[in-house]
C-alpha positions as CSV (number, residue, x, y, z in Angstrom):
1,X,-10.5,14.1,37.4
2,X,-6.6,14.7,37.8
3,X,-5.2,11.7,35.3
4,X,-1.3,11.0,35.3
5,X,1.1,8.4,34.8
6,X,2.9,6.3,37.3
7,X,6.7,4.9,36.8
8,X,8.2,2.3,39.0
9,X,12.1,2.5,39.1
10,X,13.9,1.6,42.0
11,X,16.2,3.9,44.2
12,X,18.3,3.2,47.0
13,X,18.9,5.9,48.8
14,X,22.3,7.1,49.5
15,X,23.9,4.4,47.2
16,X,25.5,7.0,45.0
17,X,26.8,4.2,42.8
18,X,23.3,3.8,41.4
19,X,22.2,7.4,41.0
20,X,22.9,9.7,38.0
21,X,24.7,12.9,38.9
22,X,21.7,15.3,39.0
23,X,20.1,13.0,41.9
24,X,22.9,13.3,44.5
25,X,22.8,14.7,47.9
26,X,23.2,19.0,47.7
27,X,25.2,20.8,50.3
28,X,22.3,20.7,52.5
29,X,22.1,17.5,53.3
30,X,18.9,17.4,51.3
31,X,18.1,15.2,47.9
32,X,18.7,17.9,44.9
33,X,16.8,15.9,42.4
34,X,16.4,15.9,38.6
35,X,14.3,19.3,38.6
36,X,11.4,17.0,36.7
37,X,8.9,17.3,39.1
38,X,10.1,14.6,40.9
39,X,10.6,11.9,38.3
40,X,14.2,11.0,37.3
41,X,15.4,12.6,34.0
42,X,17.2,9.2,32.8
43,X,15.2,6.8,34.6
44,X,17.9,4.9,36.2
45,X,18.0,5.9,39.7
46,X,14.7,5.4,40.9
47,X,11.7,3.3,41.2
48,X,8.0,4.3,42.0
49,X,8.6,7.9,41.1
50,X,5.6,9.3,40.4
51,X,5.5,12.6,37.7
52,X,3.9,15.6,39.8
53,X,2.1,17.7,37.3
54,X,0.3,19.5,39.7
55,X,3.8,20.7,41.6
56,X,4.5,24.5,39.7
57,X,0.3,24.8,40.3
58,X,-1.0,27.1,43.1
59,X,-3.6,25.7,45.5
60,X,-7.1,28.2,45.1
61,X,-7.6,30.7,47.9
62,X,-9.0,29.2,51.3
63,X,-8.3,25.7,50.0
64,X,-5.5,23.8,52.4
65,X,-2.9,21.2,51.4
66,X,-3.7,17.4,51.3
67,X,-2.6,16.1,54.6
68,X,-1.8,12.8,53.4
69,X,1.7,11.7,51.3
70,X,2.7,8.5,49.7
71,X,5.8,7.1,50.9
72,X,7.6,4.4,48.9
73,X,10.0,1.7,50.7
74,X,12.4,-1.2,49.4
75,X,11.6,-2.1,45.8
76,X,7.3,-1.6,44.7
77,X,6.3,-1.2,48.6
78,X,4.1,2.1,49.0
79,X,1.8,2.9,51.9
80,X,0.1,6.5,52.2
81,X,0.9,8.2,55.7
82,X,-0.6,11.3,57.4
83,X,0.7,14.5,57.8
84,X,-1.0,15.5,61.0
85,X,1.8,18.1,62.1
86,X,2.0,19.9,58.1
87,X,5.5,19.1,57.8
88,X,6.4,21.0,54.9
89,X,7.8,17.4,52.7
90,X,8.5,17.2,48.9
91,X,9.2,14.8,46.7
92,X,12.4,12.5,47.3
93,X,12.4,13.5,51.2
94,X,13.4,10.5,54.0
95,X,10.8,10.4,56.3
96,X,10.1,8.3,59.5
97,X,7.1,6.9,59.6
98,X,4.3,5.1,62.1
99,X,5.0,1.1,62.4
100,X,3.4,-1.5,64.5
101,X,6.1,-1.3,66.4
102,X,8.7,0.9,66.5
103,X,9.4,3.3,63.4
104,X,10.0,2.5,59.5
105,X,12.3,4.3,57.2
106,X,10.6,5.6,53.5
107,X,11.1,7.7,50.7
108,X,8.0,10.8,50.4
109,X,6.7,9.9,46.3
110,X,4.0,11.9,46.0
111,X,2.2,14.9,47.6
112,X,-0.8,17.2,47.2
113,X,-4.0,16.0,45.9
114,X,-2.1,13.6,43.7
115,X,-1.9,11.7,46.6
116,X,-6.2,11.9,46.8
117,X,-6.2,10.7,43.1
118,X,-4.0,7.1,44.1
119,X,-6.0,7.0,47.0
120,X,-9.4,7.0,45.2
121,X,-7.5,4.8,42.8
122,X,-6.3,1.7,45.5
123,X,-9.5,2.3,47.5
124,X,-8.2,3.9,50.8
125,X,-10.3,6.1,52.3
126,X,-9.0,9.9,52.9
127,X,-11.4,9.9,56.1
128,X,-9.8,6.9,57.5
129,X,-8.6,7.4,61.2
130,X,-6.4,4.4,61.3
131,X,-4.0,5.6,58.5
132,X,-0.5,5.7,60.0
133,X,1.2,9.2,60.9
134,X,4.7,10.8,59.6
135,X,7.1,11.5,63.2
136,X,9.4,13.7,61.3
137,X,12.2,14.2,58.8
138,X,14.7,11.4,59.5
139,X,17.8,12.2,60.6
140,X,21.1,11.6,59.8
141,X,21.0,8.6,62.8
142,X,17.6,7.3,61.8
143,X,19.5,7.0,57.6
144,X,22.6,5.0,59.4
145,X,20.7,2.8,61.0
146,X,18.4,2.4,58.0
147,X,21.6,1.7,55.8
148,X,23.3,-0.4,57.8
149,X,20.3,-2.7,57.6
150,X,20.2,-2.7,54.2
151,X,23.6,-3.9,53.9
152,X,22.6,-7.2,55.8
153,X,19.8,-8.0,54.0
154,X,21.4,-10.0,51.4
155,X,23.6,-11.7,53.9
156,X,21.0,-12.8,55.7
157,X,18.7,-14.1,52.5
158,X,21.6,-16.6,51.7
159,X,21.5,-17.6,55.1
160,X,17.9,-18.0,55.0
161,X,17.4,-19.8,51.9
162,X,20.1,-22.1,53.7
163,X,18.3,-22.8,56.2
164,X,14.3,-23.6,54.4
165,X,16.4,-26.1,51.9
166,X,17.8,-27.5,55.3
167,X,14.5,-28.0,56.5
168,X,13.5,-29.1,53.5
169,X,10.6,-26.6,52.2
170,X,8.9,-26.2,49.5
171,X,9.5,-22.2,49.1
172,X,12.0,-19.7,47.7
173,X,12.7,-16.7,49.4
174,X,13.0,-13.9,46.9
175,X,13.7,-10.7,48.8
176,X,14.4,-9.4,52.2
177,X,13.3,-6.1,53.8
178,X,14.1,-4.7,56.9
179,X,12.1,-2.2,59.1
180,X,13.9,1.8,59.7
181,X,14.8,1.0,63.0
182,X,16.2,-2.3,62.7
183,X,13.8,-4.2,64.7
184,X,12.0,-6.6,62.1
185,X,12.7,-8.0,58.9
186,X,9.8,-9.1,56.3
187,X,10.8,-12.5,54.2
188,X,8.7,-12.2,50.9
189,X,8.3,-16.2,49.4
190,X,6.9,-17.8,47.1
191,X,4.9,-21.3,47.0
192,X,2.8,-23.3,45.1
193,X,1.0,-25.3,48.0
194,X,1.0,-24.1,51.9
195,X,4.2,-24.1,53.4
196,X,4.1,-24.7,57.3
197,X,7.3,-22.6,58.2
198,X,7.0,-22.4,62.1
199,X,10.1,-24.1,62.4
200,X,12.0,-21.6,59.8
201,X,11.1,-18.7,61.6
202,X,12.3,-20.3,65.1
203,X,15.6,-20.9,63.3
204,X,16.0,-17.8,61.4
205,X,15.1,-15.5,65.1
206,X,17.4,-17.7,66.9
207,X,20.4,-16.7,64.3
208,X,19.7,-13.6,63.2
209,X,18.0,-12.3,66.7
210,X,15.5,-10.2,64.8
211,X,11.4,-10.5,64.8
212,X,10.5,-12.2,61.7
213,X,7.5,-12.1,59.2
214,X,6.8,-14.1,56.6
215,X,4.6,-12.7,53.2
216,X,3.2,-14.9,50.5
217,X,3.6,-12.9,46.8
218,X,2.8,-14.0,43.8
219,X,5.0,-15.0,40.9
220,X,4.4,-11.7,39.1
221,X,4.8,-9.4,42.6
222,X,8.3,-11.1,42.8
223,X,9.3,-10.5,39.5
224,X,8.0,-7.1,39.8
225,X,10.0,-5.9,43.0
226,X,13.1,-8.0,41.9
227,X,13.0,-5.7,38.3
228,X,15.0,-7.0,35.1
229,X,15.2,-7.3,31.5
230,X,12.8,-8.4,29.2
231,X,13.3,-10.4,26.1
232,X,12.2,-6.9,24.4
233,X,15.8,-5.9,25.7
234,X,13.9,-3.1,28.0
235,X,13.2,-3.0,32.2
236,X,10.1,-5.2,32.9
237,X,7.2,-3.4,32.4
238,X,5.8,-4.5,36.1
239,X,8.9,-3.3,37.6
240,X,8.7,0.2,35.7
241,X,5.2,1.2,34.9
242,X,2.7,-1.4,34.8
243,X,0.6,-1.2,38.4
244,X,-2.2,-3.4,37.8
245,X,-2.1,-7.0,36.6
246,X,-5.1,-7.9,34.5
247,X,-5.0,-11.7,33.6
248,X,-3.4,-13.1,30.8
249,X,-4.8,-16.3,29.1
250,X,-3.5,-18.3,25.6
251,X,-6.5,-16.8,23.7
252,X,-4.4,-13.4,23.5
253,X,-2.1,-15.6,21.9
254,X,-4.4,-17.2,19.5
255,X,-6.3,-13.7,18.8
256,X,-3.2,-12.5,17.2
257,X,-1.8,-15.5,15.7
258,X,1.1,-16.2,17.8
259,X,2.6,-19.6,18.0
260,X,1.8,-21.2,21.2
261,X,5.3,-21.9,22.6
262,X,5.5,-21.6,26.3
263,X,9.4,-20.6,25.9
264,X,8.9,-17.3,23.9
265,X,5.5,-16.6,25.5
266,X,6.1,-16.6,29.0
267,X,7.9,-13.9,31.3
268,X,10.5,-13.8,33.7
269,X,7.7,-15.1,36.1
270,X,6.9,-18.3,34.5
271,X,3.7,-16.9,33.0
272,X,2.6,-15.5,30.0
273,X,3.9,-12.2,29.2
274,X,1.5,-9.3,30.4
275,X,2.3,-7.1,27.4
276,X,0.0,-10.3,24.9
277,X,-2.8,-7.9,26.1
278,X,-1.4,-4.5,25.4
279,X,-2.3,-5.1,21.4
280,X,-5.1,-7.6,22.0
281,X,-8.3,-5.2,21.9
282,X,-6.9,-3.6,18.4
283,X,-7.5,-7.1,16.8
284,X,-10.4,-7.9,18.4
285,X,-11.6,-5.0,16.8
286,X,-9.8,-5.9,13.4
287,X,-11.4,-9.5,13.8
288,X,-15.5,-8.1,14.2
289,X,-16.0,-8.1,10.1
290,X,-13.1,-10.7,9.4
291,X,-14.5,-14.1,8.1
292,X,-13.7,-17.1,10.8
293,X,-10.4,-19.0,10.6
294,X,-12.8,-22.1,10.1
295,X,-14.3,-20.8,7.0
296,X,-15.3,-23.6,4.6
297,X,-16.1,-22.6,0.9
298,X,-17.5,-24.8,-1.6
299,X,-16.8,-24.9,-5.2
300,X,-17.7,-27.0,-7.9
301,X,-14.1,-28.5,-7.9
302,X,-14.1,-29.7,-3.9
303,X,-14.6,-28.0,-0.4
304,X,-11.6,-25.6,0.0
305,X,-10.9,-24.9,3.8
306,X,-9.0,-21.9,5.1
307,X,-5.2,-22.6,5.7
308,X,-3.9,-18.8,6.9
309,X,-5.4,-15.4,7.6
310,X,-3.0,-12.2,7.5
311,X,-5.3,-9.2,9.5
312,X,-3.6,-6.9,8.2
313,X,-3.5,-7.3,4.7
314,X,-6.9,-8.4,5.2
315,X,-6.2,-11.3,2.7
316,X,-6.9,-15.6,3.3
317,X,-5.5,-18.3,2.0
318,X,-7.5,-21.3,0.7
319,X,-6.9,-24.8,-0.3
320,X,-8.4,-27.6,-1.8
321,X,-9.2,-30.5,0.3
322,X,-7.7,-32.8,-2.4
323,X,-4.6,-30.3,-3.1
324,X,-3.7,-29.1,0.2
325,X,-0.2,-27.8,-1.1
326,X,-1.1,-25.4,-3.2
327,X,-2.4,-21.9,-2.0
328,X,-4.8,-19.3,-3.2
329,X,-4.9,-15.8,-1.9
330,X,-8.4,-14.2,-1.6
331,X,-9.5,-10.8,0.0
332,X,-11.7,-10.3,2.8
333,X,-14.4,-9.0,0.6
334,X,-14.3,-11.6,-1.7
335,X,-14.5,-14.4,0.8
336,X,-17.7,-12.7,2.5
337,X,-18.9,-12.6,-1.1
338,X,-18.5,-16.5,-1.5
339,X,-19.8,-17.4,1.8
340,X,-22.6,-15.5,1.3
341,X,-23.5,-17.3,-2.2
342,X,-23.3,-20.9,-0.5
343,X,-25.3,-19.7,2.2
344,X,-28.1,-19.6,-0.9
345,X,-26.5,-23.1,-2.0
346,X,-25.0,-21.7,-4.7
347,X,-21.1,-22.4,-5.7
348,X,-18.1,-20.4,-7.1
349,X,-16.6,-22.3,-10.3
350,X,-13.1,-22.7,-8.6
351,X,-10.8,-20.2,-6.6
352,X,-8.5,-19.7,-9.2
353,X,-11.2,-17.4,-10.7
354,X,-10.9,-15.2,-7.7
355,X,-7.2,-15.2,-6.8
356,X,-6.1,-14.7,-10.8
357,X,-8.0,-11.1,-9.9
358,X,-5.2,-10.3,-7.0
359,X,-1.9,-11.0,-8.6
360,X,0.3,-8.2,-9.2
361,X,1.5,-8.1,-12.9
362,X,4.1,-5.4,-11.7
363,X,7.7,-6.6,-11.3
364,X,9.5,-4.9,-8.5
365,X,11.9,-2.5,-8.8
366,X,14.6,-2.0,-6.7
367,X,16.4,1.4,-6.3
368,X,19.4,3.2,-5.2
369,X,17.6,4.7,-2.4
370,X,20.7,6.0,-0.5
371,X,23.3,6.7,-3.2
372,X,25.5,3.3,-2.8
373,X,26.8,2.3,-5.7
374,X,28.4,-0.7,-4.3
375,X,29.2,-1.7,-1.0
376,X,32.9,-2.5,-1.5
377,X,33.7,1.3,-2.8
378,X,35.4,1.9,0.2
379,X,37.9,-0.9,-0.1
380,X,41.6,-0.3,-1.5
381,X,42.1,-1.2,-4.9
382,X,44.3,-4.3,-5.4
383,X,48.1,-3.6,-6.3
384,X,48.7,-5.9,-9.7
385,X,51.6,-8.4,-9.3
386,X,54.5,-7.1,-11.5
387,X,57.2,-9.4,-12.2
388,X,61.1,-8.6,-11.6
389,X,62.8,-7.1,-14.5
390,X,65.2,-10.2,-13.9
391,X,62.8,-12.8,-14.1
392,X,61.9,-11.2,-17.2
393,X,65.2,-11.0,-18.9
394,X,65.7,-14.6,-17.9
395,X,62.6,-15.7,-19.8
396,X,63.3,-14.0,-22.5
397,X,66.8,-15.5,-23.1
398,X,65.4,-18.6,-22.6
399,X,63.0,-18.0,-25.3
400,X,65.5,-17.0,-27.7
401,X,67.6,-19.6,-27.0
402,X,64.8,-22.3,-27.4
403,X,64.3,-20.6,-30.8
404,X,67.5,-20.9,-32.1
């Protein structure tokens, strides 16, 4: 099966302001692109592009073109749409698309039997009758109506938030989107309990004079359509690649010896960072043949209990239940090799016996690795003080003089 990788960057389109050069509007009218098969060659302009592998590859004889495309709207929306006319539509194309009522405005992601693969993938069935259709290429109309919409969606999410902490809710509205045609806006929330809003969304129709729908989200859906920076210092990983959320729980912490402090371990979203998985089945592995962190040996100076295990190094620490300060350093193999001896209740004379075997008689050297001799051989060299020839003469005579 066709496998390929899926970026979400946001795009507004026709903000020029946000685009890199290579992505503006060509003479036609029509979106030149990066020429990267539909991703963006900096990654800075869009969001949910998609990189079509398939694009410079010829369909086989007889064999027609998918009829269905993946259209992407404001922030990590996507919906797949039928073709049922064959417009010819590439990547980066502004389409108008089937609504519940009226028309909606979208950006064409992904086409060809890419768009079969992320089907398969989100379960929707290529049969299904229901899907919505594609009307056409929007026009330069449909785009200025679309815009100007845009530009009042943050006008009216102050004035929304304004009016749910007048009513005194529970809620915080997070984003604002706006259908194509300007008909109906969506209000994405979030909660922790129910929130009865009927009275919001009398209020917010009565002043804005739009039809209003309210959508629940999560707190890791908001932070992934509202994007940002990590503590990492990169984009969010939910806002730029990461399209599934698989639960994150403190034991991903505790695998790989993390401190459990809430500050450093959770996300923009207020819960733990997603990316505490991304390394947690390599020490899972590492942890198979790794004696417990529990481990107990016992010696015929006292029970020594295990204070610190580095993976890595594949070395323990022990200490005596009388001496708790003072550390001894034992390798993996060796404390398999002890525990196995008191399972036959038999004990080890002390640890010392065992960690005087992996100290490291060699001193460290330390090199000139990149040629510096000293780090202030740039610097000037300081001018001595010299002395007036007056002041000189003067000190003499008075010498002299004194000497007399």
């Amino acid at each position: 099966m066709f496998c390929f990788l899926q970026l979400i960057l946001e795009t507004p389109i026709k903000i020029q302001n946000m685009a890199c050069s290579s992505c503006s509007t060509g003479k036609d009218g029509q979106p030149r692109g990066c020429k990267n098969n539909g991703t963006c060659g900096t990654d800075g302009c869009n969001k949910l592009t998609v990189f079509d592998w398939l694009s410079n590859m010829s369909l086989p004889n007889g064999q027609t073109p998918f009829d269905c495309v993946e259209v992407r709207f404001k922030n990590s929306r996507k919906e797949f749409y039928r073709n049922p006319e064959n417009i010819p539509l590439c990547i980066g194309d502004v389409v108008a698309t089937q609504a519940k009522s009226g028309h909606d405005v979208g950006v064409v992601t992904l086409t060809g039997e890419l768009v079969r693969v992320q089907m398969k993938r989100k379960k929707v069935s290529p049969d299904d009758k229901t899907l919505p259709k594609i009307y056409r290429k929007a026009s330069q109309r449909d785009i200025d109506i679309w815009q100007k919409c845009r530009d009042r969606e943050e006008e009216i999410k102050k004035r929304s938030r304004e009016i749910a902490i007048a009513l005194k809710l529970e809620m915080k509205l997070s984003d604002v989107e706006f259908q194509g045609d300007g008909s109906k806006a969506t209000f994405y929330y979030t909660a922790e309990d129910r929130v009865d809003f009927r009275q919001l969304i009398k209020d917010m129709a009565k002043a804005f004079g739009i039809r209003i729908e309210m959508r629940q989200i999560g707190y890791r859906q908001e932070a992934q359509r509202l994007g940002g920076i990590g503590s990492c210092g990169r984009e969010l990983c939910c806002s730029t690649w990461l399209s599934d959320f698989r639960s994150v729980s403190t034991a991903s912490a505790r695998y790989q010896q993390l401190a459990l402090n809430p500050q450093k371990l959770a996300g923009q979203c207020g819960k733990l960072k997603c990316c505490l998985n991304y390394e947690l089945d390599m020490y899972l592995e590492a942890l198979q043949d790794f004696p417990p962190q529990d481990s107990k040996i016992m010696t015929k100076k006292g029970l020594a209990f295990c204070q610190k295990a580095d993976i890595f190094k594949e070395t323990l620490w022990f200490s005596y239940k009388d001496d708790p300060a003072t550390w001894h350093a034992l390798s993996k193999e060796q404390v398999l090799e002890i525990l196995e001896l008191n399972k036959n209740n038999e004990k080890i004379d002390s640890l010392e016996d065992y960690a005087n075997d992996n100290v490291d008689e060699e001193k460290a050297t330390f090199e000139n690795v990149v040629g510096q001799d000293s780090l202030t051989r740039f610097d000037r060299p300081k001018k001595k003080k010299r002395r007036n020839n007056k002041n000189r003469r003067k000190s003499k005579s008075k010498a002299s003089s004194n000497a007399k």
